[in-house]
TIRO-2110 file (N, C-alpha, C; in Angstrom, 1 decimal):
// TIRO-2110
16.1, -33.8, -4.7, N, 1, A
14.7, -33.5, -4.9, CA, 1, A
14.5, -32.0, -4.8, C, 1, A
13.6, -31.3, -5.5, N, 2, A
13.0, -30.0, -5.7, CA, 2, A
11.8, -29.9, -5.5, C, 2, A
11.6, -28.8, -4.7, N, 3, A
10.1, -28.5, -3.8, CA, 3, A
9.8, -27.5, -4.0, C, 3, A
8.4, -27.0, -5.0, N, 4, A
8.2, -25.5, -5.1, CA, 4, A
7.1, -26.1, -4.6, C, 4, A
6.9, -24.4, -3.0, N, 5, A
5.9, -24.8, -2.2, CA, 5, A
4.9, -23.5, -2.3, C, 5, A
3.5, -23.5, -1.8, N, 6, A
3.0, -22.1, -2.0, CA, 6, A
1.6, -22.4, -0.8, C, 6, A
1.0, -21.4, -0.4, N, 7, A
0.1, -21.6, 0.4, CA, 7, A
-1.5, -20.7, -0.7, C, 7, A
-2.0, -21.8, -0.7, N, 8, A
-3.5, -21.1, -1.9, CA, 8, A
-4.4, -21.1, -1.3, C, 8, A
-4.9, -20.0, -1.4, N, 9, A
-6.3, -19.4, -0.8, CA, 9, A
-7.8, -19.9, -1.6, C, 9, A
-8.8, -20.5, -1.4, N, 10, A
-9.5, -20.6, -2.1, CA, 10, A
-11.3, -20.2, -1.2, C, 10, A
-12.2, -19.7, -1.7, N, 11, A
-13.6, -19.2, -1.1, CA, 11, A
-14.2, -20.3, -1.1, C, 11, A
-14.9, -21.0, 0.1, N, 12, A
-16.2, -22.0, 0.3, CA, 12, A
-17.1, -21.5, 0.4, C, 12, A
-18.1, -21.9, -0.2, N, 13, A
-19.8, -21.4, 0.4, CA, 13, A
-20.2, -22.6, 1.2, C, 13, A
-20.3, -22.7, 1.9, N, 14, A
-21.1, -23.3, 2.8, CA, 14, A
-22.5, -23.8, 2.6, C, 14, A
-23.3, -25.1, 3.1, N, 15, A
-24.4, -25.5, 2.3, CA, 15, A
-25.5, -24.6, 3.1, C, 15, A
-25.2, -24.1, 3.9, N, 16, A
-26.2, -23.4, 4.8, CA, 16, A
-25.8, -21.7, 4.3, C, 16, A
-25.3, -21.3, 3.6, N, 17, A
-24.9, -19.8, 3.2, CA, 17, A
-23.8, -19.5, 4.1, C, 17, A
-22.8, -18.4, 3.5, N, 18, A
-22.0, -17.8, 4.2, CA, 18, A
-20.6, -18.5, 3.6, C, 18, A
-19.6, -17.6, 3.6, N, 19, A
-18.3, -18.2, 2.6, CA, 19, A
-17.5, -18.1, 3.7, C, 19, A
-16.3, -19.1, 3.2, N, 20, A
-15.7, -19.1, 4.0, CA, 20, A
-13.9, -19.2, 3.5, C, 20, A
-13.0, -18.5, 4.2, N, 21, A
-11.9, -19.0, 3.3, CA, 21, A
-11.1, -20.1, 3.7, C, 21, A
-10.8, -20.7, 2.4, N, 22, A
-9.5, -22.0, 2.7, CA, 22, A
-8.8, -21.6, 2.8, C, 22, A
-7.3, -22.0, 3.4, N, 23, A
-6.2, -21.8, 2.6, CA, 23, A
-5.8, -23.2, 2.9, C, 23, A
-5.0, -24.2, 2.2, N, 24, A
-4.2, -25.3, 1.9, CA, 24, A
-2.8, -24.6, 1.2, C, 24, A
-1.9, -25.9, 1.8, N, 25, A
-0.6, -25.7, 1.6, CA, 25, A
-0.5, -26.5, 0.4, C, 25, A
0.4, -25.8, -0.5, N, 26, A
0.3, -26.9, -1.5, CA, 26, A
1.8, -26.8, -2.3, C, 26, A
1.9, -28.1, -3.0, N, 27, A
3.5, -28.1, -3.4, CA, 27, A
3.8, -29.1, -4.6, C, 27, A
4.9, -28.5, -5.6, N, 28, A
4.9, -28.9, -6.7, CA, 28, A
6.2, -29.9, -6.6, C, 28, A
6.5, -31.0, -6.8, N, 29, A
7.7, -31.5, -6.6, CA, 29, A
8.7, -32.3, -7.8, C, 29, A
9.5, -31.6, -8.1, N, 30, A
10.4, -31.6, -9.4, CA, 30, A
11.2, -33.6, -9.2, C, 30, A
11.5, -34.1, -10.1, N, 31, A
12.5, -35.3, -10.1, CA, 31, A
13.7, -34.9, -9.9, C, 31, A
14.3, -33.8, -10.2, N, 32, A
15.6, -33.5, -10.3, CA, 32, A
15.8, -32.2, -10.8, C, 32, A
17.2, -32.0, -11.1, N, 33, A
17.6, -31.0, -11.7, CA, 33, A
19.3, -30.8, -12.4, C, 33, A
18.8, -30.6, -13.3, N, 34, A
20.2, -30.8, -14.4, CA, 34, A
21.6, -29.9, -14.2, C, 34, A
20.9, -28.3, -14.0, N, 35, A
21.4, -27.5, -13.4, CA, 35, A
20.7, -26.2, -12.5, C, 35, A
22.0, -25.7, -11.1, N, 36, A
20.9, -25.4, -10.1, CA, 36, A
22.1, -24.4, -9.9, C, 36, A
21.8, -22.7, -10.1, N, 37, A
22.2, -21.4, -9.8, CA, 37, A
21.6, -20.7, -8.9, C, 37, A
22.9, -20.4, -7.9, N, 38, A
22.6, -19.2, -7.0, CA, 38, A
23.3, -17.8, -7.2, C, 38, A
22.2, -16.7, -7.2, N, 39, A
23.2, -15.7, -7.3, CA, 39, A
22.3, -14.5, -6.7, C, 39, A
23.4, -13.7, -5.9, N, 40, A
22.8, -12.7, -5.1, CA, 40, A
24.2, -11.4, -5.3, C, 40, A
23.7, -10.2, -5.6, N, 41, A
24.8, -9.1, -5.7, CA, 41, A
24.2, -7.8, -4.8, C, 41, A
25.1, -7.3, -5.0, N, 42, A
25.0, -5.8, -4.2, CA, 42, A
25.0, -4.8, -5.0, C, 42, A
24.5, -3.4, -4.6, N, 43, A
24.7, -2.2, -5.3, CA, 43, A
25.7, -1.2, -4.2, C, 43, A
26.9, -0.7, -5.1, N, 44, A
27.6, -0.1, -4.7, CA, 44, A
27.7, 1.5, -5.2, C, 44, A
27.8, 1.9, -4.0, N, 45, A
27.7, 3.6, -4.5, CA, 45, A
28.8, 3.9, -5.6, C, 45, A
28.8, 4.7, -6.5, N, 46, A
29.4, 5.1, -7.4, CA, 46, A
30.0, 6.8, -6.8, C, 46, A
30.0, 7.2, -5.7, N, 47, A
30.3, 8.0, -5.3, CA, 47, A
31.3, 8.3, -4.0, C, 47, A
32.3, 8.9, -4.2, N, 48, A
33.3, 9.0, -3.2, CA, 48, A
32.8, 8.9, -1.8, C, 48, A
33.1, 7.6, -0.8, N, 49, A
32.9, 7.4, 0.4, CA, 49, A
34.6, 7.8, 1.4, C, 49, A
34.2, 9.0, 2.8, N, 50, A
34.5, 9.1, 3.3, CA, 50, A
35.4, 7.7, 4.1, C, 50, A
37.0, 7.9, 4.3, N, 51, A
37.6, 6.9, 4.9, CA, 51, A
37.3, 6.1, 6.3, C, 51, A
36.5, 7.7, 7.2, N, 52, A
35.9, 7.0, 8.5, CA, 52, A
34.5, 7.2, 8.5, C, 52, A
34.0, 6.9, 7.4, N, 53, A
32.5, 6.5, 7.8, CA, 53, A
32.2, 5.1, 7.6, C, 53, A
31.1, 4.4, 8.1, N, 54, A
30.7, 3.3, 7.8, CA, 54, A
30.3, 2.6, 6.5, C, 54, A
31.3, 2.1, 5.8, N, 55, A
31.0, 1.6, 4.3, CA, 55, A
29.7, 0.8, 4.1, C, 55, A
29.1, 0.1, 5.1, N, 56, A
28.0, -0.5, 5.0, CA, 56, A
26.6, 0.5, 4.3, C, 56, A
26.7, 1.8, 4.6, N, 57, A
25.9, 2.7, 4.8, CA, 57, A
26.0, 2.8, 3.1, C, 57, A
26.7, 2.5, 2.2, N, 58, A
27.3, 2.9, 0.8, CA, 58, A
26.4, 1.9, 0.3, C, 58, A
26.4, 0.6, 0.7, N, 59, A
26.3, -1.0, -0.3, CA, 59, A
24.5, -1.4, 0.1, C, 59, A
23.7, -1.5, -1.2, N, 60, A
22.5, -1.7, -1.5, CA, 60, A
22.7, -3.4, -1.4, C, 60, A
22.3, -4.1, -0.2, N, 61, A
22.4, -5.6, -0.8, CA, 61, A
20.9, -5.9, -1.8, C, 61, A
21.4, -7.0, -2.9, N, 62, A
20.5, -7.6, -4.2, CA, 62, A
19.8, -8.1, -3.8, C, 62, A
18.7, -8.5, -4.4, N, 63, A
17.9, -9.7, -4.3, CA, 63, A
18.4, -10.6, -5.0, C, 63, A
18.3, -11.9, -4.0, N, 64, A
18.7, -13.0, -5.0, CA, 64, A
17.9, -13.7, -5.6, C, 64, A
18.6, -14.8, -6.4, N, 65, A
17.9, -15.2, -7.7, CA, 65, A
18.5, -16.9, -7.7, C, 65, A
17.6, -17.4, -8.0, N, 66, A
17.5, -18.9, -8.2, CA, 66, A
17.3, -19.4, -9.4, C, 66, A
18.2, -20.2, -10.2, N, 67, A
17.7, -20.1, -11.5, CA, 67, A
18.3, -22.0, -11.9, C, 67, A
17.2, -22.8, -12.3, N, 68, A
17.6, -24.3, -12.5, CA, 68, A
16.9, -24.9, -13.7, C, 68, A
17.5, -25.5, -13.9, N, 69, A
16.8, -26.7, -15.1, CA, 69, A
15.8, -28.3, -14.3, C, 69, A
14.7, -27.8, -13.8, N, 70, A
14.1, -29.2, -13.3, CA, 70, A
13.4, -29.9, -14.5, C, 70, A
13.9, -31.1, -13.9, N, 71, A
13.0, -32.1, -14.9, CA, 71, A
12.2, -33.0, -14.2, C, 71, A
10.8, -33.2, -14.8, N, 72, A
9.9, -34.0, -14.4, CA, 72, A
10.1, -35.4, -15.5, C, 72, A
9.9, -36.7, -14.7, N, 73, A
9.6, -37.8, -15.8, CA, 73, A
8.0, -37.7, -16.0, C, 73, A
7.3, -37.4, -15.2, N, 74, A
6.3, -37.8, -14.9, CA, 74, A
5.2, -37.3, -16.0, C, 74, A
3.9, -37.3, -16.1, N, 75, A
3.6, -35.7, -17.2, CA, 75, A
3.5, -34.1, -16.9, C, 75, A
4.0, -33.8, -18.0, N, 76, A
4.1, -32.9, -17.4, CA, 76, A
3.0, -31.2, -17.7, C, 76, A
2.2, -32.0, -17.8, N, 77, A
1.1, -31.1, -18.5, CA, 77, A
0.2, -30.2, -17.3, C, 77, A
0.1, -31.1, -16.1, N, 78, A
-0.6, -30.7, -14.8, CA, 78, A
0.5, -29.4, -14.5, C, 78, A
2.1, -29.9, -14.5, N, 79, A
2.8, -29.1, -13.8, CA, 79, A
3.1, -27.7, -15.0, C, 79, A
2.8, -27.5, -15.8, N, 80, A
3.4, -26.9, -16.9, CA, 80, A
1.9, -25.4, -16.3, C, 80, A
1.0, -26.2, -16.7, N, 81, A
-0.2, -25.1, -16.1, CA, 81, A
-0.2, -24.5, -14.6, C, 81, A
0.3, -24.9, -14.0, N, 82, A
0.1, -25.0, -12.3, CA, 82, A
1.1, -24.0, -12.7, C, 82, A
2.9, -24.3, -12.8, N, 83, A
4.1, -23.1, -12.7, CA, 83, A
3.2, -21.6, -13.5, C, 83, A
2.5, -22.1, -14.7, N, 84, A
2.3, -20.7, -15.4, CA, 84, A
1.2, -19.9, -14.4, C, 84, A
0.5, -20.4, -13.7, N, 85, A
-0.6, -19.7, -13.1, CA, 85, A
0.0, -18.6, -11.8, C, 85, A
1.1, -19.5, -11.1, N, 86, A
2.0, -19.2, -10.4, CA, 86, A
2.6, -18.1, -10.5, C, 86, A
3.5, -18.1, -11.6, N, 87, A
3.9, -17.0, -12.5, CA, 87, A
3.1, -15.5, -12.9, C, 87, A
2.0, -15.7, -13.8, N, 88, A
1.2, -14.8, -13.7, CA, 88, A
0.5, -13.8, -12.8, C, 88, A
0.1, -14.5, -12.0, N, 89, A
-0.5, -14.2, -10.4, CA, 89, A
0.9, -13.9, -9.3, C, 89, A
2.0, -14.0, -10.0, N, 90, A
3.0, -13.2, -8.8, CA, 90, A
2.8, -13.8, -7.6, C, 90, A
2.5, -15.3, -7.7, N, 91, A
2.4, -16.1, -5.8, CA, 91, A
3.9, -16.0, -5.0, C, 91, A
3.6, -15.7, -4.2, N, 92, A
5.3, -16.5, -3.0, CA, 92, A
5.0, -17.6, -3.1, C, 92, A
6.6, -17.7, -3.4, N, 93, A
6.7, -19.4, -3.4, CA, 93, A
7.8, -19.6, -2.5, C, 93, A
8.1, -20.8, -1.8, N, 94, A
9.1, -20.7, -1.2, CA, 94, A
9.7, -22.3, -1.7, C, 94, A
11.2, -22.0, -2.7, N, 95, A
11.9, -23.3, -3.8, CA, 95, A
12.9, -24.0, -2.5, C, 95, A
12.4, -25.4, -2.4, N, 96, A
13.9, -26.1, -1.5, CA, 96, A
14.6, -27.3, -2.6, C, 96, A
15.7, -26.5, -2.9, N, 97, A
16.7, -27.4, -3.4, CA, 97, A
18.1, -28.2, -2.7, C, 97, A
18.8, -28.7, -3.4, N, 98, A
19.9, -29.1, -2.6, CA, 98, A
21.0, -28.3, -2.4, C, 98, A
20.8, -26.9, -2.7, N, 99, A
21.8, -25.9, -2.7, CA, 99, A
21.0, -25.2, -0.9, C, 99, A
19.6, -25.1, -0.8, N, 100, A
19.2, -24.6, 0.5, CA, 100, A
17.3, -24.4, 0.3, C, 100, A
17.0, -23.9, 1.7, N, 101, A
15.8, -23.3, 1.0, CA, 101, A
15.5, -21.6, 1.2, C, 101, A
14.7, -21.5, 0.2, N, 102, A
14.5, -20.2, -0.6, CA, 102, A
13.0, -19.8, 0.1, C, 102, A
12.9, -18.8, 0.9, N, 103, A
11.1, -18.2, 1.2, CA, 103, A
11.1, -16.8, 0.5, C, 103, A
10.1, -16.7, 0.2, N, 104, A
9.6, -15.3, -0.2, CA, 104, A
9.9, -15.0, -1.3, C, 104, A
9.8, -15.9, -2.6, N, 105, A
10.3, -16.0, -3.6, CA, 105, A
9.1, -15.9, -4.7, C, 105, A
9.4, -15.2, -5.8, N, 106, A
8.2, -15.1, -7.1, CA, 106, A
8.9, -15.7, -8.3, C, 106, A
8.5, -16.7, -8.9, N, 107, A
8.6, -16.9, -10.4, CA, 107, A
9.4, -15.3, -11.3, C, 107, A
10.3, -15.5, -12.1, N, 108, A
10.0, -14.3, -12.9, CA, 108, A
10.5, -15.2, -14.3, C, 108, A
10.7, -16.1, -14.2, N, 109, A
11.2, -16.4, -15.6, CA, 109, A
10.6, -18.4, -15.6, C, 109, A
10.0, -18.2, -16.9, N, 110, A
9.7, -20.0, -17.1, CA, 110, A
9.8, -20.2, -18.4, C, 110, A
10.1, -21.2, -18.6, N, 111, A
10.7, -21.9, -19.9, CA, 111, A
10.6, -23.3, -20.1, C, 111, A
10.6, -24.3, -21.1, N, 112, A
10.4, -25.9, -21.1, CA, 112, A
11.5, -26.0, -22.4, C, 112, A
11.6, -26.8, -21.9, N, 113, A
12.5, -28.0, -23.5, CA, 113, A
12.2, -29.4, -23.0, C, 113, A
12.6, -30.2, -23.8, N, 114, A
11.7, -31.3, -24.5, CA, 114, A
12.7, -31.9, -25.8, C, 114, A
13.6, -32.5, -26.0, N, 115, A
14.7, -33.3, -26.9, CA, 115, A
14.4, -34.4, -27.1, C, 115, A
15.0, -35.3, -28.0, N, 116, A
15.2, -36.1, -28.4, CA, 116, A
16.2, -36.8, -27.4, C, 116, A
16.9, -36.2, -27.2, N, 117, A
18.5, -36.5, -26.6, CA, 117, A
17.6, -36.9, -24.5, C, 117, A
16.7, -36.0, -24.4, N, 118, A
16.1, -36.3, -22.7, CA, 118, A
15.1, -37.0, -22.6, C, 118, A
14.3, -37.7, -24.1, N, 119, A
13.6, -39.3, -23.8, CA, 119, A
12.4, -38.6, -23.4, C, 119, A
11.6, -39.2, -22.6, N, 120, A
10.3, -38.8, -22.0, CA, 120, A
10.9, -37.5, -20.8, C, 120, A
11.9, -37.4, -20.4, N, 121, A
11.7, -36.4, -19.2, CA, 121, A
11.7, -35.0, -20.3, C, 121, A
11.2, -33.9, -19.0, N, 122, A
10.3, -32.7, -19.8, CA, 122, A
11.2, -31.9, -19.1, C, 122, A
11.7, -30.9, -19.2, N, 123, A
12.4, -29.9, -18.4, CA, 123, A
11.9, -28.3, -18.6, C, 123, A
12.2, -27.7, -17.2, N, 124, A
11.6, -26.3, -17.0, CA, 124, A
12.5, -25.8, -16.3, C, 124, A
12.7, -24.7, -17.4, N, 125, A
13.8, -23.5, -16.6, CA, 125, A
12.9, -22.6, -15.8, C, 125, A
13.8, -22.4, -14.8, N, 126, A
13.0, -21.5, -13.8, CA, 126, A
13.9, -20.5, -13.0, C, 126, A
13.4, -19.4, -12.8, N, 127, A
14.2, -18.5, -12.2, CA, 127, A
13.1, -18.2, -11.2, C, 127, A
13.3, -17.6, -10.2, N, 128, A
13.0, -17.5, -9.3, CA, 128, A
14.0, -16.3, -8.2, C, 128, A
13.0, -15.0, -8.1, N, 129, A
13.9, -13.9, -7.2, CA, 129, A
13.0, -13.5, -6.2, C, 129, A
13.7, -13.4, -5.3, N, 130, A
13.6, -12.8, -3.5, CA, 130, A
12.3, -11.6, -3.7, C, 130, A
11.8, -11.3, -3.0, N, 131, A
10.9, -10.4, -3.1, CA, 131, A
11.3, -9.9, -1.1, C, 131, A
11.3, -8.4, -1.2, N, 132, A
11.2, -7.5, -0.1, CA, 132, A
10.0, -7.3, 0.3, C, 132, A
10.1, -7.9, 1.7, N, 133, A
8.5, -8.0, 2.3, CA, 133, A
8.9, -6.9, 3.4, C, 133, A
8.1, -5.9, 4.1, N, 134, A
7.9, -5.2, 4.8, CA, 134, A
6.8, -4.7, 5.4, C, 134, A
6.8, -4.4, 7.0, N, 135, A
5.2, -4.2, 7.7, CA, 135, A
5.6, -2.7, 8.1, C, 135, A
3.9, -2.2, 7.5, N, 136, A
4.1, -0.9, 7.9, CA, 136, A
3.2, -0.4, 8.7, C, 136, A
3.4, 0.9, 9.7, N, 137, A
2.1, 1.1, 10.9, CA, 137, A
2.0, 2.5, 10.6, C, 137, A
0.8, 2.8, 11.3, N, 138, A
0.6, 4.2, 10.8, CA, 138, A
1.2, 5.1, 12.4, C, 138, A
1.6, 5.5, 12.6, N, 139, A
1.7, 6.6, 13.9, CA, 139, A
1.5, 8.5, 13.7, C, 139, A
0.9, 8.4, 14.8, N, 140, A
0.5, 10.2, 14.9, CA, 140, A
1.6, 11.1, 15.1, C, 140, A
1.6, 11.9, 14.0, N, 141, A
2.4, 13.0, 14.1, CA, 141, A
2.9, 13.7, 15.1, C, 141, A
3.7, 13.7, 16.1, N, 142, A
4.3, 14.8, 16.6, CA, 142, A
3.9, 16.2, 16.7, C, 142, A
3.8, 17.0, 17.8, N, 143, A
2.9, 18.3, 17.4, CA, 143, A
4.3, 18.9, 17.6, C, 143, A
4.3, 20.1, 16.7, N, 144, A
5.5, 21.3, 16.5, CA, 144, A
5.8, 22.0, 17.5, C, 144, A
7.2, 21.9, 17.8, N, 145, A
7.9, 22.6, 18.5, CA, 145, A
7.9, 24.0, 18.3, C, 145, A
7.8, 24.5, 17.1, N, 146, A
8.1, 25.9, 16.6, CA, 146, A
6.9, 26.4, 16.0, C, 146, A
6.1, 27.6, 16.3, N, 147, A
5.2, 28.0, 16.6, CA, 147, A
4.4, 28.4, 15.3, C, 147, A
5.8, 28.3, 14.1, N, 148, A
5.2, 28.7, 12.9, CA, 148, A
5.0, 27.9, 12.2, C, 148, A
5.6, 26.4, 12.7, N, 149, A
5.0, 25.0, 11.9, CA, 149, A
3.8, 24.7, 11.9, C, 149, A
2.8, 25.3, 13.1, N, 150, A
2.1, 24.4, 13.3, CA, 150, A
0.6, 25.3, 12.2, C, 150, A
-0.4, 24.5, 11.9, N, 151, A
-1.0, 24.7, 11.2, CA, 151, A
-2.0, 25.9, 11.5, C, 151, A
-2.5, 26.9, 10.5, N, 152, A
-3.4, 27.9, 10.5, CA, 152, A
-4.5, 27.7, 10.2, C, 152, A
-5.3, 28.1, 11.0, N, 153, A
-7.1, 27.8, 10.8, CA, 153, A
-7.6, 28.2, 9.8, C, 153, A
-8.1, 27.5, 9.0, N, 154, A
-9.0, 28.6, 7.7, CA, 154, A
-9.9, 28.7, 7.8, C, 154, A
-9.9, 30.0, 7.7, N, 155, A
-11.2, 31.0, 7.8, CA, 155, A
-12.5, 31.5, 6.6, C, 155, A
-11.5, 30.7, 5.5, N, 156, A
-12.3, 30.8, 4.1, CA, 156, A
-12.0, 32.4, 3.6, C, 156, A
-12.3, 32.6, 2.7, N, 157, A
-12.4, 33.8, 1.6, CA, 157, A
-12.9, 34.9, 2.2, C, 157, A
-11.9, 35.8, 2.6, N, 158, A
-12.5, 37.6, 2.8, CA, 158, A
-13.0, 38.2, 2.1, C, 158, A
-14.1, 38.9, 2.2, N, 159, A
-14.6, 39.9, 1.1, CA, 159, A
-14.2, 40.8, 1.1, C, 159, A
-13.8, 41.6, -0.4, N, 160, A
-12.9, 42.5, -0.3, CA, 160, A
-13.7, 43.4, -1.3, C, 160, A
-13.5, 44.5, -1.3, N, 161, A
-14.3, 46.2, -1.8, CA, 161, A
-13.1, 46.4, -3.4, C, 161, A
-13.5, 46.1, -4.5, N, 162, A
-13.3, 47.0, -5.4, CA, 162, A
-13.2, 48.1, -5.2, C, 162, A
-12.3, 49.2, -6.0, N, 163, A
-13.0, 50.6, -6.5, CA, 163, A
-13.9, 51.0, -7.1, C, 163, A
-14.2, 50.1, -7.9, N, 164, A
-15.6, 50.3, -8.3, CA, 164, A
-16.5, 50.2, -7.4, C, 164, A
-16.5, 49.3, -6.9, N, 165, A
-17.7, 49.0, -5.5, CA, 165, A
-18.0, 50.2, -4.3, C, 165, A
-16.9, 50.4, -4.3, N, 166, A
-16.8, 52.0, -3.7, CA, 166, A
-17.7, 52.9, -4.3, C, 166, A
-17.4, 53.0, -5.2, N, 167, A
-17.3, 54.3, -6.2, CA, 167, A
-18.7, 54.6, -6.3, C, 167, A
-19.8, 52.7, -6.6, N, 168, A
-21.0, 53.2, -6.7, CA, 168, A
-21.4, 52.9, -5.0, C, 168, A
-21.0, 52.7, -4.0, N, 169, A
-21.4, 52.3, -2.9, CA, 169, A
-20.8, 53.4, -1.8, C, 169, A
-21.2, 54.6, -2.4, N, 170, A
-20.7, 55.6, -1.3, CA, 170, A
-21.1, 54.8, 0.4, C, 170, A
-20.0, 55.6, 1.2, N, 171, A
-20.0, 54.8, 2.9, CA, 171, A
-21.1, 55.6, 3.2, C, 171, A
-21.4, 55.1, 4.3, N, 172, A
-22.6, 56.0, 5.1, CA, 172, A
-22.7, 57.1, 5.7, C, 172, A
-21.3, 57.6, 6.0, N, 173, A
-21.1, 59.0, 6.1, CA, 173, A
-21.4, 60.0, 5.0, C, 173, A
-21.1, 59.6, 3.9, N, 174, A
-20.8, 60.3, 2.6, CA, 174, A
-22.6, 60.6, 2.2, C, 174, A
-23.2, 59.3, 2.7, N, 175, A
-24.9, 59.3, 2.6, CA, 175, A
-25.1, 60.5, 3.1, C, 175, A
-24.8, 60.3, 4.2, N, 176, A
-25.6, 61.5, 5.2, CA, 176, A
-25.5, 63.0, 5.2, C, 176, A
-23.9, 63.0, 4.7, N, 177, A
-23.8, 64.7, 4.4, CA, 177, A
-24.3, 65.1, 3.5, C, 177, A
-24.6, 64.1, 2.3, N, 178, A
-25.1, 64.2, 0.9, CA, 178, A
-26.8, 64.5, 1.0, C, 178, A
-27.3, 64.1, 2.3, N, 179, A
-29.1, 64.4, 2.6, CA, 179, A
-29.1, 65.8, 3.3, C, 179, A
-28.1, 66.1, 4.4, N, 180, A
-28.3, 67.1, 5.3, CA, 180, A
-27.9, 68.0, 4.0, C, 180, A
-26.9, 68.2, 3.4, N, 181, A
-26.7, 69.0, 2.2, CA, 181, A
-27.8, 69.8, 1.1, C, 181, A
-28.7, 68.6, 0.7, N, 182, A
-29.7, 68.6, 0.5, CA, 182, A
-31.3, 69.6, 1.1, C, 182, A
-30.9, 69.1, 2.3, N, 183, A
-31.9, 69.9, 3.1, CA, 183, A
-31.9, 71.3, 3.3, C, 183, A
-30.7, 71.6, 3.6, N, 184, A
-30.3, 73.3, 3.1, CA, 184, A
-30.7, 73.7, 2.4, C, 184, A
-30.4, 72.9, 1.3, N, 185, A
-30.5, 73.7, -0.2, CA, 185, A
-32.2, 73.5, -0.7, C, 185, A
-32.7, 73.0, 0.3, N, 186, A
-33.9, 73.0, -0.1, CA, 186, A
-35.1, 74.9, 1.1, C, 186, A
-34.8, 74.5, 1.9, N, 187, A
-34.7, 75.4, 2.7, CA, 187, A
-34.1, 77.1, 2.3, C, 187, A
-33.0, 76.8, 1.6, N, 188, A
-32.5, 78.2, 1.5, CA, 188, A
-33.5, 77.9, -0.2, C, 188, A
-34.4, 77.3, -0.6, N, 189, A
-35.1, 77.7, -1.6, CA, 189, A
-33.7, 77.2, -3.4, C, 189, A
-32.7, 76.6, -3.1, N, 190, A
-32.1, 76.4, -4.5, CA, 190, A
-32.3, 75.4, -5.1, C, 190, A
-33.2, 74.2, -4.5, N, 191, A
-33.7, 73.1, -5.0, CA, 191, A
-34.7, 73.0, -5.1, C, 191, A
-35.5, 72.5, -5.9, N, 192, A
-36.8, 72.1, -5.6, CA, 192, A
-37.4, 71.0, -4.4, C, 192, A
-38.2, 71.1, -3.8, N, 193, A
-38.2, 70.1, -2.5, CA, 193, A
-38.3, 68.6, -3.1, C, 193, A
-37.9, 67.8, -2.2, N, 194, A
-38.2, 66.5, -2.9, CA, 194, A
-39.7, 65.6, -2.1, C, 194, A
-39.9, 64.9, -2.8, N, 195, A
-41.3, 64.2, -2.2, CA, 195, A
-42.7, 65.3, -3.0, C, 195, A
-42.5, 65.7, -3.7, N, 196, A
-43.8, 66.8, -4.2, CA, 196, A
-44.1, 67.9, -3.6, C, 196, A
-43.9, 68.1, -2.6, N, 197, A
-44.5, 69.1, -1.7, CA, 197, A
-44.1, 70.4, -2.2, C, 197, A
END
């Protein structure tokens, strides 16, 4: 017997307001199976591995892959929709056959035939591969040992003096000798006074 299992989540509203989630276990169950493949490979480095290092450190283990011909007698029209939605939506499934059982598993391949030669039973190819599940945490940085890692405060945008800005923005020194200059030359009579007088 063949058991594709999955856990489905579904929203209740409640008659008084307020939703709530289901989940039910639910499971599709095959008559048989004509033919039932296991296959799982590795990736191997293509690059010169040192004699005393650890070769394990070289070899990418595969995901494996499940791939059968189940057949239902029964109809097969409920199960035909149900596998495709599965499929689509990328569910974990977890497949128990008589080879073992399989968790953490997605649909990637579906298919049906239907002969003359298999009578009323309906058959669906199915493949089925491993999915890598992982939990991740967040943790706080480490503060820097070395004095120039560690971050600089910003201070925002300096204002900085053109030459031009200069040029028409004499400093205040340059004001002042430019008045007292002035006043001489008003005094020793080679300017005309300023202010009217």
């Amino acid at each position: 017997m063949i058991v594709l299992s999955w856990l489905a989540t579904s929203t209740l509203t409640a008659p008084g307001g307020g939703d709530t989630l289901n989940t039910v276990y639910r499971q599709l169950v095959f008559d048989g199976a004509e033919n039932e493949a296991y296959t799982a490979a590795s990736e191997v480095t293509a690059h010169a591995v040192e004699r005393a290092s650890d070769i394990a450190d070289h070899i990418r283990p595969g995901l494996r892959k499940i791939s059968l011909d189940a057949r239902f007698v029964t109809d097969p029209t409920v199960a035909r929709e149900e596998l495709e939605v599965l499929r689509r939506a990328g569910q974990i499934v977890t497949l128990t056959t008589g080879i073992g059982e399989y968790a953490d598993m997605v649909i990637i391949r579906l298919g049906e035939t239907r002969s003359v030669s298999t009578g009323d039973s309906y058959f669906v190819a199915l493949e089925v591969q491993e999915i890598r599940r992982v939990d991740s945490e967040e943790t706080a940085a480490p503060a820097p040992q070395v004095e120039r890692a560690r971050l600089q405060s910003n201070r925002g945008g300096q204002a900085t003096q053109s030459s031009s800005d200069t040029a028409a923005a004499p400093s205040t020194d340059a004001t002042q000798r430019q008045t007292a200059a002035a006043a001489l030359a008003e005094r020793a009579g080679l300017i005309a006074p300023r202010g009217g007088t």
